[in-house]
C-alpha positions as a Markdown table, in Angstrom:
| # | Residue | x | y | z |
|---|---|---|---|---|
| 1 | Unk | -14.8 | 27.5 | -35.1 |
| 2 | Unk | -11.0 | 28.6 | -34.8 |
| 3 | Unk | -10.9 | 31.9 | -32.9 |
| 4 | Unk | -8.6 | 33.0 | -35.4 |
| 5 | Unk | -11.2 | 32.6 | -38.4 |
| 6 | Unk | -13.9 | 34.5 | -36.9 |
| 7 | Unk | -13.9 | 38.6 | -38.9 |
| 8 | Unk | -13.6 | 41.2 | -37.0 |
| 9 | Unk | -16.3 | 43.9 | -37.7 |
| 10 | Unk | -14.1 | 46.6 | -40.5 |
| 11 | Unk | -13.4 | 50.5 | -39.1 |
| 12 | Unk | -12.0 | 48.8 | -35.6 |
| 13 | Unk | -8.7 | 46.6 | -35.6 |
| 14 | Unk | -8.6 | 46.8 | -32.2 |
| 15 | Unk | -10.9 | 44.5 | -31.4 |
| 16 | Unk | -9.2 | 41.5 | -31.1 |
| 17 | Unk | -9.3 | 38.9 | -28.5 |
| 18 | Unk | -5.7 | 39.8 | -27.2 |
| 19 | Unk | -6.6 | 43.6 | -26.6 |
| 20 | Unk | -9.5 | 42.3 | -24.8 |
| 21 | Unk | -7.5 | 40.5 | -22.3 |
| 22 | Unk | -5.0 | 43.6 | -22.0 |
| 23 | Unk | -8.2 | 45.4 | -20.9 |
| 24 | Unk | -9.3 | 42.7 | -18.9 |
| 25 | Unk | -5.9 | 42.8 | -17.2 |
| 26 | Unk | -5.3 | 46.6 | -16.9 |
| 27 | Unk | -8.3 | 46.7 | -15.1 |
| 28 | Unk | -8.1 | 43.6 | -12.6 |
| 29 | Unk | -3.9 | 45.7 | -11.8 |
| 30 | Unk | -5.9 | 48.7 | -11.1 |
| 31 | Unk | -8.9 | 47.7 | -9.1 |
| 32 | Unk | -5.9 | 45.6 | -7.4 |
| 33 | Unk | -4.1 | 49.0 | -7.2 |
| 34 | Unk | -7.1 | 51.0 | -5.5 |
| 35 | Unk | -7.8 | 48.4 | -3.1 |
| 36 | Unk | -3.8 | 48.4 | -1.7 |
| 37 | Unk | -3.9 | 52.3 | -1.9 |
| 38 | Unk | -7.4 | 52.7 | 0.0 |
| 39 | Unk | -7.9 | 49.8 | 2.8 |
| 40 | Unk | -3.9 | 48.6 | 2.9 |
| 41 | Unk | -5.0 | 45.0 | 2.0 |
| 42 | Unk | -5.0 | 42.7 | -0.2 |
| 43 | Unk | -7.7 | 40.5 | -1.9 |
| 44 | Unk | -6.6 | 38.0 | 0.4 |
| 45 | Unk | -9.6 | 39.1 | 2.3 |
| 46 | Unk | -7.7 | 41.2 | 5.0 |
| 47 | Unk | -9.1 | 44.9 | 5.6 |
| 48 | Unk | -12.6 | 46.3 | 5.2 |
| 49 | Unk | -12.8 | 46.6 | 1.0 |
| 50 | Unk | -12.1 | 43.1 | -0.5 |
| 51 | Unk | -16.1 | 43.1 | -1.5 |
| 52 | Unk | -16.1 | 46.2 | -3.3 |
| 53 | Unk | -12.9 | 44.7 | -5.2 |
| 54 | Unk | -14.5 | 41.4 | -5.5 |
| 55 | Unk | -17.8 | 42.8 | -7.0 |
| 56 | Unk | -15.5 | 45.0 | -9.3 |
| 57 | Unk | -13.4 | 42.4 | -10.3 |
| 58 | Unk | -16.1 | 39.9 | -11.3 |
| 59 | Unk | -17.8 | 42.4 | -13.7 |
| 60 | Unk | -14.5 | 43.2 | -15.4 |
| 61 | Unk | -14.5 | 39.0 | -16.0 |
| 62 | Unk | -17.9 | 39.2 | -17.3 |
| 63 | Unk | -17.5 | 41.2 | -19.7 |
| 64 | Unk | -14.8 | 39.7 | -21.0 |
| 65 | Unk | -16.5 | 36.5 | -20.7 |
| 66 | Unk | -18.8 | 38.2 | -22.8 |
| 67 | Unk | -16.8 | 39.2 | -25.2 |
| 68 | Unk | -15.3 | 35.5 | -25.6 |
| 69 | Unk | -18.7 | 34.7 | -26.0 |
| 70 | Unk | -19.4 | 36.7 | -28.5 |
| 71 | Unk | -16.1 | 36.0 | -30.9 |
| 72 | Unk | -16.8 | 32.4 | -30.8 |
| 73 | Unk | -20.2 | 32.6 | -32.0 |
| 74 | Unk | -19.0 | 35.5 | -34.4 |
| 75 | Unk | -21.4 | 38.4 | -34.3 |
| 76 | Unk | -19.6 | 41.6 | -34.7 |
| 77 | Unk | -21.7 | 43.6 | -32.7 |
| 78 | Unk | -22.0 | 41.8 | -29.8 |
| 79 | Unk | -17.8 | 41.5 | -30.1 |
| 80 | Unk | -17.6 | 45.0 | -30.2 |
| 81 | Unk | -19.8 | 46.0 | -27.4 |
| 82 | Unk | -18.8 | 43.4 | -25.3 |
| 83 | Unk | -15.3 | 45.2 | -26.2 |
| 84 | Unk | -15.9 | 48.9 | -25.2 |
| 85 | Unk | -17.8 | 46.9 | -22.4 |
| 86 | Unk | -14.3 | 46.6 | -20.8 |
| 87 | Unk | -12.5 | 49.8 | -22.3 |
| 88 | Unk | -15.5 | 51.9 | -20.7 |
| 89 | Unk | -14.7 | 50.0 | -17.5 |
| 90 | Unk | -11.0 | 51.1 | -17.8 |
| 91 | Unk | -12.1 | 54.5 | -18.7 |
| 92 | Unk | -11.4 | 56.1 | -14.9 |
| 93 | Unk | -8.0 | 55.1 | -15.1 |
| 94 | Unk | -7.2 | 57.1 | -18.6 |
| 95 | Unk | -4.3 | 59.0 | -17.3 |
| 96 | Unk | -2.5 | 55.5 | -15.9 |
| 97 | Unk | 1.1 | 54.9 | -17.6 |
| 98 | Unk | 0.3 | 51.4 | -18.5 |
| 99 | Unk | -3.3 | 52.5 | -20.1 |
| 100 | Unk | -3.6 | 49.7 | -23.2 |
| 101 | Unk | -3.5 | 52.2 | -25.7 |
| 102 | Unk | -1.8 | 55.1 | -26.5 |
| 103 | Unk | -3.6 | 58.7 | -26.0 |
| 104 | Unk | -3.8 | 61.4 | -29.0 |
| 105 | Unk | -2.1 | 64.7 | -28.3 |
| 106 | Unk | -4.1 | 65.6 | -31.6 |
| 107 | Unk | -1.7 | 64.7 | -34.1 |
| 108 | Unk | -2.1 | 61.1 | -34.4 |
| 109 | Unk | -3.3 | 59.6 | -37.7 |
| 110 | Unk | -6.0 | 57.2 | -37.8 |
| 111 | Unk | -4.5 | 53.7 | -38.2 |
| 112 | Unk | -7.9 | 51.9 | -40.0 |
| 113 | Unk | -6.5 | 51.6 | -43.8 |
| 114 | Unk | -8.5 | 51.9 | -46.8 |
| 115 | Unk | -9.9 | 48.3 | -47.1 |
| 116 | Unk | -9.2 | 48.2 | -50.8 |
| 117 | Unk | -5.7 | 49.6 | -51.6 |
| 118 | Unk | -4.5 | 50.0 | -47.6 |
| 119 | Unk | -4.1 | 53.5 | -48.3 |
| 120 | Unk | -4.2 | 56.1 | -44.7 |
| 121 | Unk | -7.4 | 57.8 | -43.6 |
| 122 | Unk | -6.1 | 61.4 | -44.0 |
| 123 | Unk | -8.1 | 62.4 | -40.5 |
| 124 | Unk | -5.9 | 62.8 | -36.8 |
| 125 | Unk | -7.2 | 61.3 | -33.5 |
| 126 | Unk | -8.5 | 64.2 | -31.7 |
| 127 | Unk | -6.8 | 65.4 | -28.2 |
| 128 | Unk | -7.3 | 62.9 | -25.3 |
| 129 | Unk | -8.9 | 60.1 | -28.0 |
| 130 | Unk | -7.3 | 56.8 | -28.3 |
| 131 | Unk | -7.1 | 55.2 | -31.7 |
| 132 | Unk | -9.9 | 53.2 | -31.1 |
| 133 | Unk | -12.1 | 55.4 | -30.5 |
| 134 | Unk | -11.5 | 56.9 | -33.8 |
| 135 | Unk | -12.5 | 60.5 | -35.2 |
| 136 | Unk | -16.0 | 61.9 | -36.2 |
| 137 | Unk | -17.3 | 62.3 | -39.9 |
| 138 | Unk | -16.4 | 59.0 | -40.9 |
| 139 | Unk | -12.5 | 57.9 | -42.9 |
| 140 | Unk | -11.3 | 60.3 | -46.0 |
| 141 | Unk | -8.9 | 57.8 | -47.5 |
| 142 | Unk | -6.7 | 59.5 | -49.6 |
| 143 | Unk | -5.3 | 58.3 | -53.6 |
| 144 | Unk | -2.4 | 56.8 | -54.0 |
| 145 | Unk | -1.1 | 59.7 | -56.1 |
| 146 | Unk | -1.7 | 62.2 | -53.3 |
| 147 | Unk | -0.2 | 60.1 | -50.9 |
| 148 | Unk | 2.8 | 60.2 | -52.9 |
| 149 | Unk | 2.6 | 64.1 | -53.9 |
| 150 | Unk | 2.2 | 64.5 | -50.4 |
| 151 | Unk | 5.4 | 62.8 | -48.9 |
| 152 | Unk | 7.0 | 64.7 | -52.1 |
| 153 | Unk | 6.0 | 67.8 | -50.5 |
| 154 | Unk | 4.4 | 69.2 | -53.7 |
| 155 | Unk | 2.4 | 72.1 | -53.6 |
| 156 | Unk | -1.5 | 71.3 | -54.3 |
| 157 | Unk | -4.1 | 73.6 | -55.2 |
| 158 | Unk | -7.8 | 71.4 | -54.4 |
| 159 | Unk | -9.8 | 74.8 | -55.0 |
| 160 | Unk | -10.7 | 73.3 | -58.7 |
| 161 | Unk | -11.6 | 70.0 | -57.0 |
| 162 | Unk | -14.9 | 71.9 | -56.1 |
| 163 | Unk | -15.7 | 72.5 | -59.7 |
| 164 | Unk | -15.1 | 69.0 | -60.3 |
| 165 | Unk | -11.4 | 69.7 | -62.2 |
| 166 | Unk | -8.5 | 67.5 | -61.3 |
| 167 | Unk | -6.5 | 69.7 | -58.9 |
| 168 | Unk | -3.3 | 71.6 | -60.1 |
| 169 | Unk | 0.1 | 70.3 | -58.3 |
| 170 | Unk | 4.1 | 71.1 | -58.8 |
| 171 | Unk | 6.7 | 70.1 | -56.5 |
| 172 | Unk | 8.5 | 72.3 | -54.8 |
| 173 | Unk | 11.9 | 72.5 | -56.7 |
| 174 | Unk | 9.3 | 73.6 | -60.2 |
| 175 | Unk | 7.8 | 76.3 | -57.6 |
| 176 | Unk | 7.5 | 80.1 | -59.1 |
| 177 | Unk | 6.3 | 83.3 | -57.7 |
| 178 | Unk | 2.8 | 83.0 | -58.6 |
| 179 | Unk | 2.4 | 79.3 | -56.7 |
| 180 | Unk | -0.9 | 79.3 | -55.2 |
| 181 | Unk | 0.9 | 78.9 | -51.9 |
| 182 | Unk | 2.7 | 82.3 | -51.9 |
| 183 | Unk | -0.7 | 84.1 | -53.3 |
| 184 | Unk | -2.2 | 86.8 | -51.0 |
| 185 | Unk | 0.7 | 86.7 | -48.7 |
């Protein structure tokens, strides 16, 4: 089976045989890293912690190992855990410049698209997550038409949502002094 053919478990892009070996890599520069900073040697064997980096090193390629394992014979959750196998291995090193993914500063949209039409997840990455890791609760894909009212800017009143009533909307330039927006200001 072609690696390329093989589908990735839906809710986590990320998984992917390439981000596997970034983690594999970001973690083999690190432990490298630690072992320079804390015995001045290399793995070449010199200095009192090559074994430590060794024994590090060889579980990092385990797991991915595992995870290769897994995307060949195609089972999604062994792929996956075999995945945050190595991102929970890189996990000390959060705070690293060259971390494989970007950190949320709480703003961040969630990047899994509505499998259907592609439209956004309307939730934000919480502070300190990484896109991977996602948001609680689940995706709230929004509808095409509030994606567009919403780069539009229009003013959109959801209380009648609750009653089951499509919600009441105008854009900006149609606003008047009794907008829902300016109410009880």
């Amino acid at each position: 089976m072609n690696v390329h053919e093989v589908p990735v478990r839906a809710g986590n892009p990320f998984c992917t045989p390439e981000s596997a070996q970034r983690w594999h890599d970001f973690i083999a520069a690190r432990l490298l890293d630690d072992l320079r900073t804390e015995y001045g040697c290399g793995p070449d064997g010199s200095g009192p912690g090559p074994w430590d980096y060794r024994k590090a090193l060889e579980a990092a390629s385990g797991d991915l190992r595992s995870f290769t394992t897994a995307w060949s014979g195609g089972d999604p959750e062994k792929i996956e855990d075999a995945w945050w196998g190595l991102k929970n291995t890189a996990r000390p090193w959060k705070a690293h410049p060259d971390y494989p993914e970007p950190i949320s500063d709480g703003t961040m949209p969630c990047p899994v698209p509505e499998p259907e039409s592609g439209h956004p997840c309307v939730k934000r990455i919480p502070r300190g997550w990484t896109p991977s890791e996602g948001h609680g609760g689940g995706h709230f894909w929004e509808a095409p038409k509030v994606t567009e009212l919403h780069a539009a800017g229009a003013h959109i009143d959801n209380s009648a949502l609750l009653a089951g009533q499509p919600a009441k909307w105008h854009l900006p330039k149609d606003c008047t002094p009794d907008c829902w927006k300016w109410r009880n200001r």
